[in-house]
C-alpha positions in Angstrom: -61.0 158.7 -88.8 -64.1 160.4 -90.1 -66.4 163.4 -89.1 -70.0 162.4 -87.9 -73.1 164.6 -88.5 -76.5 164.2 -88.2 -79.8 165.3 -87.0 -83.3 164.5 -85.8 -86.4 166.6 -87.0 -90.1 165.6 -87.8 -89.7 167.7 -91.1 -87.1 167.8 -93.7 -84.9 170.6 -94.3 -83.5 170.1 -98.3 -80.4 169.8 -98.4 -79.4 170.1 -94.9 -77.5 166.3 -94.0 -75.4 167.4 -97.6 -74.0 170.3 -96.9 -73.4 169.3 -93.0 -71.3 167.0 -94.6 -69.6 169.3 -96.9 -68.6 171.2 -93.9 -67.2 168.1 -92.7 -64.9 167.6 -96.2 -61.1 168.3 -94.3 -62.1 165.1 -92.1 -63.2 162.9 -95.1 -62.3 163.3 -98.2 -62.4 159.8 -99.3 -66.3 159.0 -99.0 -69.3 160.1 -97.6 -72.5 158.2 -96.4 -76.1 159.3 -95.4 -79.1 157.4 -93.8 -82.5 158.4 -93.0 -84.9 156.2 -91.0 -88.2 154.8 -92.6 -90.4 157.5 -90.7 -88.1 160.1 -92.0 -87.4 161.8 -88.4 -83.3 160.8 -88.0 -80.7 161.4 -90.5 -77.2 160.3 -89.7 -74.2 160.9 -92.4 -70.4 160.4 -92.2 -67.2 161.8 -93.9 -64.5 159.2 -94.3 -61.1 159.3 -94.6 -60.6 155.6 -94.9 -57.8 153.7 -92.6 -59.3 150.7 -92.3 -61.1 147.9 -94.9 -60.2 150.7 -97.6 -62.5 149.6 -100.2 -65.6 148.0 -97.6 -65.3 150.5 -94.5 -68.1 152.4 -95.9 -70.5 153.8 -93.0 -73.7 154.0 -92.7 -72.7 150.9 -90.8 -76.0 148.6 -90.2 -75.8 145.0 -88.2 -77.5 142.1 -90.0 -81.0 142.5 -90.1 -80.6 146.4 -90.8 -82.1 148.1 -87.6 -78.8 149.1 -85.7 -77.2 151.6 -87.8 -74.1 153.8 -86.8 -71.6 156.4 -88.1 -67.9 156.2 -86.0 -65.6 158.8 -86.2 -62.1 157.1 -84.6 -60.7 153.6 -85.0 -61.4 150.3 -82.6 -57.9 148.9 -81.9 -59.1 145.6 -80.9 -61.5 144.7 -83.1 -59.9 142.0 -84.9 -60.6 140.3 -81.0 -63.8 141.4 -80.8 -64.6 140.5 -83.8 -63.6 136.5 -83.4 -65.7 137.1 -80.2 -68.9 137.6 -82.0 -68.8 135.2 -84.6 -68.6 132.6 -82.1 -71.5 133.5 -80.9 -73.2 134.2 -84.2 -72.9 137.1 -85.4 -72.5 137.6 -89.1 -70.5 140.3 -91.1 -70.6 142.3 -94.0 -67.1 144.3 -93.9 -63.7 143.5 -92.7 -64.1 147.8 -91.1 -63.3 148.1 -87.0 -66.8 150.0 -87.3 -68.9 147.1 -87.7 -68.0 145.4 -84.4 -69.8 148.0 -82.5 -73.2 147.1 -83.9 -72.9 143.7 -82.9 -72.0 144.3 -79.5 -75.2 146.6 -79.3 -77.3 144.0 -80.2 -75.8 141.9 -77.2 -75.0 144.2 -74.6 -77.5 147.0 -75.1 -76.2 150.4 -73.3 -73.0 148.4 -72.2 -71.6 148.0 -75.4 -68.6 149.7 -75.0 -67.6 148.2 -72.1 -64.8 145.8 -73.8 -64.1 148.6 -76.3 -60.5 149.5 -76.6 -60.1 152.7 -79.0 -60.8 156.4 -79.6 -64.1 157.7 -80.9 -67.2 159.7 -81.2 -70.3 157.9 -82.9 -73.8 157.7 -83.4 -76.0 155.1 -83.0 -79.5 154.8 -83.9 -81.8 151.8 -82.7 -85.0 151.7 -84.9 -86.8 148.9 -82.7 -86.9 150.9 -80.1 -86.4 154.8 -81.7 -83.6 154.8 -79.5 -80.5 157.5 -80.4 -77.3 157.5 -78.8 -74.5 159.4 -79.1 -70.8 158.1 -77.0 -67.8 159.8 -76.8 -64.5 157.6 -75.7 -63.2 157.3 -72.4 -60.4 160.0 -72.5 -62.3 162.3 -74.9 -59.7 162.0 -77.8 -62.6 162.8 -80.2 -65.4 165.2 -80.4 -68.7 164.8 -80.2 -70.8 168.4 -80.6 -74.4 168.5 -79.9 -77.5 170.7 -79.8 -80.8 169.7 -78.0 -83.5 172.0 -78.1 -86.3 169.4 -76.2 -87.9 168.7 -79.6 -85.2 168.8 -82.8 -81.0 167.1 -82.2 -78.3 168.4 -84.2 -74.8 166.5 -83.6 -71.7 166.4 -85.4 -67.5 166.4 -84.9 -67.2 170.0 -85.1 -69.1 173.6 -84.3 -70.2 174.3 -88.1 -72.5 171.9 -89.6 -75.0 172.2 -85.8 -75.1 176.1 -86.9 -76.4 174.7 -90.4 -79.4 173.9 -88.5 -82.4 176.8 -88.8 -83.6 176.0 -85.4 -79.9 177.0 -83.5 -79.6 179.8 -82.3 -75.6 182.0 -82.4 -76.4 183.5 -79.0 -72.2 183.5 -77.3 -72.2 182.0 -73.6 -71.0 184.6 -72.1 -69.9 182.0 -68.8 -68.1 180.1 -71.3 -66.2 182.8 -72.6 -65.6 184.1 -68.9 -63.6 181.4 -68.1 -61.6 181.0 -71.6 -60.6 184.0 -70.5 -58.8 182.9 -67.5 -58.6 179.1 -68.3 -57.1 179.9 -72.2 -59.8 177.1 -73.0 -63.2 176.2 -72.9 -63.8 173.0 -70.6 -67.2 170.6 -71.7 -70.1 170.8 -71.7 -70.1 174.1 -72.7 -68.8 175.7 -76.0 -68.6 179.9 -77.0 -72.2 179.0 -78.5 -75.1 178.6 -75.9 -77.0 176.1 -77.7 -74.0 174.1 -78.4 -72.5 171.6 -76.1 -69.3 169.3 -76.0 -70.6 166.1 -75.1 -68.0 164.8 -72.2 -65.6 162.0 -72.4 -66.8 158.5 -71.2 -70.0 159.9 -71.6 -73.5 158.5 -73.4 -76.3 160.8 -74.4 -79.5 159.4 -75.1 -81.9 160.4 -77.1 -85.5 158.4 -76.8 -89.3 159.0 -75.9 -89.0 162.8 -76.4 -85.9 163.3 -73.9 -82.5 163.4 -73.9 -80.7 161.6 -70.8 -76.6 161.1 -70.2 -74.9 157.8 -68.6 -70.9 158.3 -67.3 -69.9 154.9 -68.4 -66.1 155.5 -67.6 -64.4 157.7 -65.3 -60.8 157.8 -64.2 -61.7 159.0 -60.6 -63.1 155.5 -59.1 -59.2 154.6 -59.9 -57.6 157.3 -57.8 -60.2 156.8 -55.2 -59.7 153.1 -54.7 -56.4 152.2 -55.8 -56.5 148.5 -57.0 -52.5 148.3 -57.1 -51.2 150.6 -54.2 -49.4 147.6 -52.8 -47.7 146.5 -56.0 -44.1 146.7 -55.6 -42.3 149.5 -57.9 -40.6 146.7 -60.1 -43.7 144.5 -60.5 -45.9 148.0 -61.7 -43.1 149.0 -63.8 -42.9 145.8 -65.5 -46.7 145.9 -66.1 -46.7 149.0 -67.2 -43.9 147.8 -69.9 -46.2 145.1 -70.6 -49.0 147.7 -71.3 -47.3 150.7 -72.9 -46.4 147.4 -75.7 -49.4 146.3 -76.2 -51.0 149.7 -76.5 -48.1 150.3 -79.4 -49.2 147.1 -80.9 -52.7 147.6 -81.4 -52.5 151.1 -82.6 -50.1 150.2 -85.4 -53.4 148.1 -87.1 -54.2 150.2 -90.3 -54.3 149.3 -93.7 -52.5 152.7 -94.8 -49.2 154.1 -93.2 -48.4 155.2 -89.6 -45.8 157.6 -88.8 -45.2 159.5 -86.0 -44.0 163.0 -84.8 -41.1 162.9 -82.6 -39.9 166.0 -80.6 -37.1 164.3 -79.2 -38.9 164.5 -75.9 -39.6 161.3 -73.8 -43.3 160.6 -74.5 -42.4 160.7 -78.2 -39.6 158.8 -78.3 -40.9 156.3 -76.4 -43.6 155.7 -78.7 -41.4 155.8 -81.9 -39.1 152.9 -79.7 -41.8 151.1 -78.5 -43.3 150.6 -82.1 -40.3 150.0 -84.0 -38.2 147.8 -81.4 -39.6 144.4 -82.5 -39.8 145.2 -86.2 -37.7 146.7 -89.2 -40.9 149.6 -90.1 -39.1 152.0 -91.7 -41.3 154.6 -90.0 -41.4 158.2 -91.4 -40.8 160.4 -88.2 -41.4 164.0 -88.0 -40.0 167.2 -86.1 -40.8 170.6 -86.3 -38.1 173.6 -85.1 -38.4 176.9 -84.6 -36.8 180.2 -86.6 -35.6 183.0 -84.9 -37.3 181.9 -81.6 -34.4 181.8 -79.1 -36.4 180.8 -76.0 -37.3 177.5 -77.5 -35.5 174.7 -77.6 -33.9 172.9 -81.0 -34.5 169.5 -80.0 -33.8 168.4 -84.2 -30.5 166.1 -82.5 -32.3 164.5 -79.4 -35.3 163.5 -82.8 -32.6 162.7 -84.7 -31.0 160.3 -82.9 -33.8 158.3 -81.7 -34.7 158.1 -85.4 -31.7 156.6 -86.5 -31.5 154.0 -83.4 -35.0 152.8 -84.8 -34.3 152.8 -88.7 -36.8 155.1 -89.2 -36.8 157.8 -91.7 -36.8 161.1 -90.4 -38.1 164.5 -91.9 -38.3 168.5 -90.2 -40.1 171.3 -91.0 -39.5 174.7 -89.6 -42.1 177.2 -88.4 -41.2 181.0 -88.3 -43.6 184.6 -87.1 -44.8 184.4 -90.1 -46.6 180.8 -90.5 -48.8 182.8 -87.1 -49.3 186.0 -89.4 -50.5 183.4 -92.1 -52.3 180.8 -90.6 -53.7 182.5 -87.3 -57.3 183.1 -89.5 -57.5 179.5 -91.1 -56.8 178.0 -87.8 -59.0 179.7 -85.5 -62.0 178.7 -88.3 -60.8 175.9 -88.0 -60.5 175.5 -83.8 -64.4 176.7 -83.6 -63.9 177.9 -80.2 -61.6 180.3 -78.4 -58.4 178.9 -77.8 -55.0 180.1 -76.4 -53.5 177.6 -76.6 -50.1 178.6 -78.4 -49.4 175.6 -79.7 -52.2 175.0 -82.2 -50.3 176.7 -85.1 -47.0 174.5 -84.8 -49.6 170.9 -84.5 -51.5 172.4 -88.0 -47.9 173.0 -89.6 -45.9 169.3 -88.6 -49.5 167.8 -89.4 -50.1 169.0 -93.0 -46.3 168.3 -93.3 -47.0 165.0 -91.9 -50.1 164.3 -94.1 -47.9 164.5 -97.2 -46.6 160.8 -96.5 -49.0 159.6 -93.7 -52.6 158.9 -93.1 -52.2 158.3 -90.0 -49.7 159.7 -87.1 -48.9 158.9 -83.7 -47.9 161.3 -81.1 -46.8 161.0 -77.4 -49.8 163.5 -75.9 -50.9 162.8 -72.5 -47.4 161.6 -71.2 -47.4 164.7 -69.2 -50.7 164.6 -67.6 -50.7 160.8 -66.8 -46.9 160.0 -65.4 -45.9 163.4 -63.3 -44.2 165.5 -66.3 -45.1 169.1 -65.2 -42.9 171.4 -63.2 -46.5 172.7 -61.1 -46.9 169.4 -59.7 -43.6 169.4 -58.1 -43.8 173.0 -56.8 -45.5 173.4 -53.3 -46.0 177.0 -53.7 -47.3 176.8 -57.2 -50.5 179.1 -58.7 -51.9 175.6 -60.0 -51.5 173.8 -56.5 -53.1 176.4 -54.2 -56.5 176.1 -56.9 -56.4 173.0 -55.8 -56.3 173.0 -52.5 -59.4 176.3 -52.7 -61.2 173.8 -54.8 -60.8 171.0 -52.1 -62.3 173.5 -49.7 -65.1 174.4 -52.5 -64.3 177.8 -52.6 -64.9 180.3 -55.4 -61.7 181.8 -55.0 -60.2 178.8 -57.0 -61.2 179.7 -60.2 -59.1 182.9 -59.7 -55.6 181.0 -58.8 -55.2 179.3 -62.2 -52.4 179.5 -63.9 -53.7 183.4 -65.7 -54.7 186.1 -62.6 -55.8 189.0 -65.0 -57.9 191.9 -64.0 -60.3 191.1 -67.0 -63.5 193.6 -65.8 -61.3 196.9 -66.1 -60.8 195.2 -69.8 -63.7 192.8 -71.0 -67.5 194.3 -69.5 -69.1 191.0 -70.4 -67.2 189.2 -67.9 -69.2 186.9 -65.4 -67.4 186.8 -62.5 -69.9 184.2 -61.0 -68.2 181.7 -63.7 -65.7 181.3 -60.9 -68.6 179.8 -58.7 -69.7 177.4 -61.1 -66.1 176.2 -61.9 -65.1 175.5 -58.4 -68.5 173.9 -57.7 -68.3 171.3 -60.9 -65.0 169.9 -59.9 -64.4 170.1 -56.0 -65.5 167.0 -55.5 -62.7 165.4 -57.1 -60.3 165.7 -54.2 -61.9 163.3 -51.6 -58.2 161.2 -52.0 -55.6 161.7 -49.6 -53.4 161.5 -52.5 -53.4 165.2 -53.8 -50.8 164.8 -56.4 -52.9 161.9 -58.0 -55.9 164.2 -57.3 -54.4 167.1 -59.4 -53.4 164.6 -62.4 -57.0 163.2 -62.6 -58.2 166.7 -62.8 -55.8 167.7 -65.6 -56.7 164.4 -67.3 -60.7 165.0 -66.9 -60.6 168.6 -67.6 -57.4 170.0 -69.4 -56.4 167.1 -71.4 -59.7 166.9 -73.9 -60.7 170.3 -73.6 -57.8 171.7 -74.3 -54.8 169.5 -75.6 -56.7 166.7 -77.2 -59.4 168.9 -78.7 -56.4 170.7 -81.1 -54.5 167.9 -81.9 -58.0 166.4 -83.1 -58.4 169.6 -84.8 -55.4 170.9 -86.3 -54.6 167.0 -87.6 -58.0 166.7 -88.9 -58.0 170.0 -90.7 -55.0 168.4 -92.8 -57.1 165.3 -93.2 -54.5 163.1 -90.8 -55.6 160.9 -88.1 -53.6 161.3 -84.9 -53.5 158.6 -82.3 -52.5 158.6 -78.8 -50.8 155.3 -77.3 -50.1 156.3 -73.9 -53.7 157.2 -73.5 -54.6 153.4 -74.0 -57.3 153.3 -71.6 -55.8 150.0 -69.6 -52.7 152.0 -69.0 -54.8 155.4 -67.7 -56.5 152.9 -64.8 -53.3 151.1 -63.8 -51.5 154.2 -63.4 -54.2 156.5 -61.4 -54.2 153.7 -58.9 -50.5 153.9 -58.4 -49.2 155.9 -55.2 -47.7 159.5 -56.8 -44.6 158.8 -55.5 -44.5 156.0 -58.0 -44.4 159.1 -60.5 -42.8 161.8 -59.2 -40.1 162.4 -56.2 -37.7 164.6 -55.0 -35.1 163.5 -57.7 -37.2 163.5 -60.5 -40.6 163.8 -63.1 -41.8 160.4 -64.4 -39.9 158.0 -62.3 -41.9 155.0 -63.6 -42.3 155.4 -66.8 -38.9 156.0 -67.6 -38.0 152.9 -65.8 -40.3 151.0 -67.6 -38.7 152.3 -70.9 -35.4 152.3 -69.5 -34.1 149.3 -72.0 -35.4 151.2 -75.2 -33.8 154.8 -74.7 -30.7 156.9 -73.9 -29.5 159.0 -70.6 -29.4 161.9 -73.0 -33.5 161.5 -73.4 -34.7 159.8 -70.8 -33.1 162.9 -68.4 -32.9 166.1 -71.0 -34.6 169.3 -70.2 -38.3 169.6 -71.2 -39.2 172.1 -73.5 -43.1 172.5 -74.5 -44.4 172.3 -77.8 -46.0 176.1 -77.8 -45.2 179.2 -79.4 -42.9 182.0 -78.0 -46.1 184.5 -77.3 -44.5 185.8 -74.3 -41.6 187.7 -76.6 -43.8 188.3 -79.3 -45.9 190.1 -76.9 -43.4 191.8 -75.3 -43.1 194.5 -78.3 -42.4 194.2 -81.8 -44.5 194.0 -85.5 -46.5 190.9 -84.0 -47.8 193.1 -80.8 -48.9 196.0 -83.1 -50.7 193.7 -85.5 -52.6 192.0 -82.7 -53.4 195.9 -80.8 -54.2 197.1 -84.3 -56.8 194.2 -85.1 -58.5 195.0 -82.2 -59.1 198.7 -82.4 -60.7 197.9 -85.3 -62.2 194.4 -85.3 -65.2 192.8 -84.8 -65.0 192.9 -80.9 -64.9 196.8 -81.2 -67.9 196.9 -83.4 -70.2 194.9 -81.1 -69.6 197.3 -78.8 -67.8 194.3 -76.3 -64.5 196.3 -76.1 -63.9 200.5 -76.4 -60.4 202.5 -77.1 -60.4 203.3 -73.3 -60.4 199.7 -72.5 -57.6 198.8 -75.1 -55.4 201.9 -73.9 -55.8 200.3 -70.5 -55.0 196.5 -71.6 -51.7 198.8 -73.0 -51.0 200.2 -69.2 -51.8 196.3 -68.0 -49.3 195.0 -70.1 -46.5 197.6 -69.1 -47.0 196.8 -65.3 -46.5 193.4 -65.3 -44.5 191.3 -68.1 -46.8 188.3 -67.9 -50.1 190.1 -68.4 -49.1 190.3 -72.1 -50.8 186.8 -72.5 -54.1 189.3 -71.9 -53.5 190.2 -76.2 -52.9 187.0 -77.2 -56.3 185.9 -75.1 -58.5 188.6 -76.6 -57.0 188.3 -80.3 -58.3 184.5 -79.9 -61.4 185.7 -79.0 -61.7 188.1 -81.8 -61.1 185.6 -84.2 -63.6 183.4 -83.4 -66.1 186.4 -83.4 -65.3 187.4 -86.3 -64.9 184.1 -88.5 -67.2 181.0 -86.3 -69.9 183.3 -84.4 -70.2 185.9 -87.9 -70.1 183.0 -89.9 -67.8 183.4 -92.5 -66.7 181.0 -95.0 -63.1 179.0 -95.2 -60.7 181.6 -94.6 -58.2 180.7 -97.1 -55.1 183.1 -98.0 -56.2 185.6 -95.5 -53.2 186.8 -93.0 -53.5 187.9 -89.8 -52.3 191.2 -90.9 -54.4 191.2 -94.0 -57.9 192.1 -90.9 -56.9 194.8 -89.8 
């Protein structure tokens, strides 16, 4: 796990790959590597936090003859395979890193080199024969890949901060982009807050050669909804191979030459992945669970963690989070985030990471178990607000982008809202739902859009800022195409969420887990909203913030957010949206250095 960063110019800026780099220190404090080509006109440069090959993982990354160079943020779970591959067939290496298999297969495959690649990543590639760049971002986009491209000069790196290094990027907001955070709590790729900055998309190239910049989709998950290989497999026979896979997937993600533990909520995607690991061997993983103070609404799920634990011999730690690890971390985090987010349950991932880090280097979590088996409550609820967007969006209407999950009246609040975002987000993504199977349909989108822009894009973050690499077994690629092409009602039915998955785990876990309630791993906003000293801190911050200042929001429009708020209970998620929003204005688009020790209340 590292953070890539890089850029292409015809003249030098001092200094400039260094302290992109430095920017970059959180994700790699172990090493860091530069190279510039012999003309001078690309500069890649890498911040590692070494997993693999400890002492000779050290990127650069070049093959033989030294005109393939890369920098790889992620990890290559089958590279040991690959690896025997291409020495067979005559390829000679240097390191014992996952890294180095990727040059290689360039050299024999070209733009296809991926195509055998099982792991998470974001990387840079550059060709000198041919002064070809690419940037690739994995299938599932686990890892970010950031970019600016202004037809002349690239900037690319993990994260937001080192591109706006760059002299020739502009800070101009997208004021689209922020349109639909505000509905969507999230910012879906390409776009970012920043204009000139994109999120390049998962299973996605960008190439960068004779002056222009072209893109290549080399994975997506919709040819698997849309032409079901396995729709005839019989329910045992798919659960089996799904056991088969969901083992294999655990196997291969163990490789590291430093220790893996793994958070465990209790929950049935973690503690499937804690069982699946430690079934066949005596690990002695460290296992970690977070709880709540003084949160009644959420769940203590410390026994259900606790239990699983000790049925696996693993060694099992908590942490508790309280109001005041928001009030405290709420700056740090949203520096650290780079975008608006909503998302409540950044600030709980940050905590149980950086508790995490303290005896791990590497972490596996159960994310994605949701989005890929059937877990949600809105895909078994004909009448909910999620469902009747997708149907609008099957009929490419505007009117979808309205029906998600947060119907606010945001003009009477925001003026810069674009209301023609709606139009553009109905247009991008309507032509996912071609598939009589509407329930497959729906999870495709949430893996496509929700899943990377949203859920995998902060546990990159929030583990990254603690310098801890996160992984994501269920998301094995294999197991992503064998389950899209599975009829829904393999997933979900009348009697229950997951149906096959927790078949397929059935031998490794309890009743008591396999069938508990679900809680989610967010934050109790809703209460905090509702009144109290976390409300007033939040109103107070914006009366006088940054947002204020610029002129984006007035006193009459926060005295009528107040009214809002009062009329309906669930509108209260309108603060917690526009207190995101003044964070990043304030500390990413005002550029403001690493907001250590500075509370929430402390901005006010």
């Amino acid at each position: 796990m590292c953070g890539i960063f890089g850029y292409t110019s015809a003249a030098e800026v001092p200094s400039l790959l260094e302290n992109m780099g430095q920017c970059l220190w959180h994700r790699g404090p172990d090493d860091v590597g530069y190279y510039t080509n012999s003309s001078n006109d690309v500069r890649l440069g890498l911040r590692r936090l070494s997993i693999i090959d400890l002492l000779g993982g050290h990127q650069p990354i070049s093959n033989e003859d030294e005109k393939i160079w890369i920098v790889c943020n992620g990890e290559i779970y089958n590279y040991i395979e690959l690896r025997d591959e291409l020495i067979k067939k005559g390829h000679h290496f240097h390191t014992h890193s996952d890294v180095e298999v990727l040059v290689h297969l360039y050299e024999d495959l070209g733009l296809d080199f991926l195509k055998d690649v099982n792991g998470m990543f974001g990387l840079a590639l550059y060709d000198s024969s041919s002064k070809r760049l690419i940037l690739a971002r994995d299938r599932m986009g686990i890892k970010p890949v950031y970019y600016a491209w202004n037809g002349k000069q690239l900037a690319f790196a993990s994260e937001i901060k080192p591109i706006l290094l760059c002299p020739w990027i502009g800070r101009d907001p997208d004021w689209q982009a922020i349109s639909t955070y505000l509905h969507m709590l999230y910012i879906f790729a390409p776009r970012t807050a920043f204009k000139q900055i994109k999120k390049l998309e998962a299973g996605t190239l960008a190439i960068i050669e004779n002056g222009s910049m072209t893109f290549r989709n080399y994975w997506d998950v919709m040819p698997f909804v849309c032409r079901p290989l396995h729709e005839s497999m019989s329910f045992e026979d798919a659960s089996d191979h799904l056991h088969f896979l969901l083992r294999d997937a655990c196997r291969l993600q163990l490789r590291s030459d430093v220790p893996v533990g793994a958070f465990l909520s209790g929950g049935v995607d973690s503690s499937a992945v804690v069982a699946l690991t430690n079934s066949n061997a005596s690990l002695n993983m460290d296992t970690f669970t977070i709880y709540w103070e003084n949160a009644a609404e959420k769940m203590d799920e410390r026994k259900f963690a606790t239990d699983v634990a000790a049925r696996y011999g693993c060694k099992h730690h908590e942490v508790k989070i309280s109001f005041d690890d928001f009030d405290r971390l709420l700056p740090l985090l949203a520096w650290h985030i780079e975008e608006p987010n909503a998302d409540g349950a950044y600030v709980p991932t940050y905590v149980i990471s950086r508790f995490a880090s303290e005896q791990c280097k590497v972490i596996l979590t159960g994310a994605g178990g949701d989005e890929l088996f059937a877990g949600y409550e809105w895909y078994s609820s004909p009448f909910s607000i999620k469902q009747l967007m997708i149907s609008i969006l099957c009929r490419q209407q505007s009117r979808a982008y309205y029906k998600r999950a947060f119907n606010f009246p945001w003009r009477l609040v925001f003026p810069m809202y674009e209301s023609n975002a709606a139009g553009n987000f109905a247009d991008s993504y309507s032509n996912m739902f071609v598939t009589p199977d509407k329930l497959n349909a729906e999870m495709a989108f949430d893996l496509k859009v929700w899943l990377p822009d949203d859920i995998l894009l902060l546990t990159d973050k929030m583990s990254m800022a603690t310098s801890l690499e996160a992984r994501v077994p269920l998301l094995d690629h294999r197991i992503v195409e064998f389950i899209a092409g599975l009829p829904s009602a393999y997933k979900m039915n009348s009697y229950d969420k997951k149906v096959i998955f927790k078949h397929a785990i059935s031998q490794y876990l309890p009743e008591s887990i396999l069938h508990r309630p679900k809680d989610g791993f967010g934050a109790p906003i809703n209460s905090w909203m509702q009144g109290g000293r976390f409300k007033e801190i939040c109103l107070e911050l914006l009366r006088h913030g940054e947002l204020m200042k610029a002129g984006l929001i007035h006193k009459r429009t926060i005295k009528r957010l107040c009214q809002l708020m009062y009329m309906r209970k669930s509108w209260v998620w309108a603060l917690w949206i526009l207190i995101n929003l003044e964070l990043w204005f304030r500390l990413v688009y005002n550029e403001t250095s690493r907001p250590d020790g500075i509370y929430l209340s402390d901005l006010r």
